[in-house]
C-alpha positions in Angstrom: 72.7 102.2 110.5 71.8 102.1 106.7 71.4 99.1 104.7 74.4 99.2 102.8 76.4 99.2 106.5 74.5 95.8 106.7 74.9 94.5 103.7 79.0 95.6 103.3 79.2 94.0 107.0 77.6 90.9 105.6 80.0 90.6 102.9 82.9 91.6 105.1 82.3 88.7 107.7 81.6 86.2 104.7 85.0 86.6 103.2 86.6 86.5 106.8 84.9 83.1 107.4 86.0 81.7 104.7 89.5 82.9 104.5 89.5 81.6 108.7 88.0 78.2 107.1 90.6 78.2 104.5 93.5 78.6 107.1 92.0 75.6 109.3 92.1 73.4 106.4 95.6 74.3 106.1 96.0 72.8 109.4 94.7 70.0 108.6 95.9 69.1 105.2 99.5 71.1 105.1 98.8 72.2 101.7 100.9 75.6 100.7 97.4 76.9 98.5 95.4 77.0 101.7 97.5 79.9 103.1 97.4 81.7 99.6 93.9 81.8 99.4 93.6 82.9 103.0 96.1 86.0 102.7 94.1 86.6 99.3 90.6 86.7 101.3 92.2 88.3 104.5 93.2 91.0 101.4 90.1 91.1 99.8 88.3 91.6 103.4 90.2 94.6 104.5 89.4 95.9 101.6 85.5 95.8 102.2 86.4 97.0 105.9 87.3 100.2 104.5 83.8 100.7 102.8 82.3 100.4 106.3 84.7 102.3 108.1 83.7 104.5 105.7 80.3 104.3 106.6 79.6 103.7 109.9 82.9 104.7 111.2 85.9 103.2 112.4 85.2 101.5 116.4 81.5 100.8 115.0 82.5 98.8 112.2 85.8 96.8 113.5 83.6 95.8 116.9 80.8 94.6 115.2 82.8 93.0 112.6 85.2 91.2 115.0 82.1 89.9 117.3 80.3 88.9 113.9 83.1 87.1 112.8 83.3 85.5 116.3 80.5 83.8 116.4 80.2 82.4 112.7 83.9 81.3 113.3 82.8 79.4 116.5 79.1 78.2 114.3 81.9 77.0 111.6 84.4 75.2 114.1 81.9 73.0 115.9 79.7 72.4 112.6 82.8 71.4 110.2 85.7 70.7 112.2 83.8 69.0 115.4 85.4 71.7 117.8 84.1 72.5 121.3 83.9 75.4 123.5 84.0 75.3 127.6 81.8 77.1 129.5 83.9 80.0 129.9 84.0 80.5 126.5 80.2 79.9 125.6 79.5 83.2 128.1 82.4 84.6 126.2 80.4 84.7 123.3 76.9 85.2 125.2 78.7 88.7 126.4 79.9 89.2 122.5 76.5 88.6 121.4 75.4 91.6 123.7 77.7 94.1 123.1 77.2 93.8 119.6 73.5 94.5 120.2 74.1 97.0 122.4 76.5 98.9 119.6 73.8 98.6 117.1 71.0 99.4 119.8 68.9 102.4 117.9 70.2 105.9 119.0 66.8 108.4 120.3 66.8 111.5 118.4 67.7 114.4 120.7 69.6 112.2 122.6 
């Protein structure tokens, strides 16, 4: 996995984050220019997505995205908007967390 897979992935989950943040505080306020910024950084996203599809191909780079995403979503709910998870969902997340490093686990050459 190169640097720029990182580093796109990076970029990728910061847009989705905030476009995620911007459609909560939609929710909460019922303002129309919440869900236009949203669909603009869902857009803009997608678009990074397809450098790292690109790159690291195409199961690689939507698992590790969505299970990024899925836990800086969760850091963002109970840091901002005072949301909890159950105990279900916590090991939901603990299992996330271990695929993802499983998927990026370093291959053995000749393997």
């Amino acid at each position: 996995m190169s640097g720029t897979f990182i580093l796109f992935l990076a970029g990728a989950s910061a847009i989705f984050i905030a476009a995620a943040s911007a459609t909560r505080a939609y929710i909460s306020s019922d303002n129309w220019l919440w869900v236009a910024l949203s669909l603009f950084l869902y857009a803009a996203g997608n678009i990074v997505m397809i450098r790292i599809m690109r790159e690291g191909g195409l199961g690689l780079a939507i698992s590790i995205s969505a299970i990024a995403q899925l836990i800086l979503v969760n850091i963002i709910a109970f840091a901002v908007f005072n949301e909890r998870m159950t105990n279900v969902q916590i090991g939901g997340v603990a299992l996330g967390i271990l695929a993802m490093v499983l998927m990026m686990w370093p291959n053995k050459a000749g393997a």
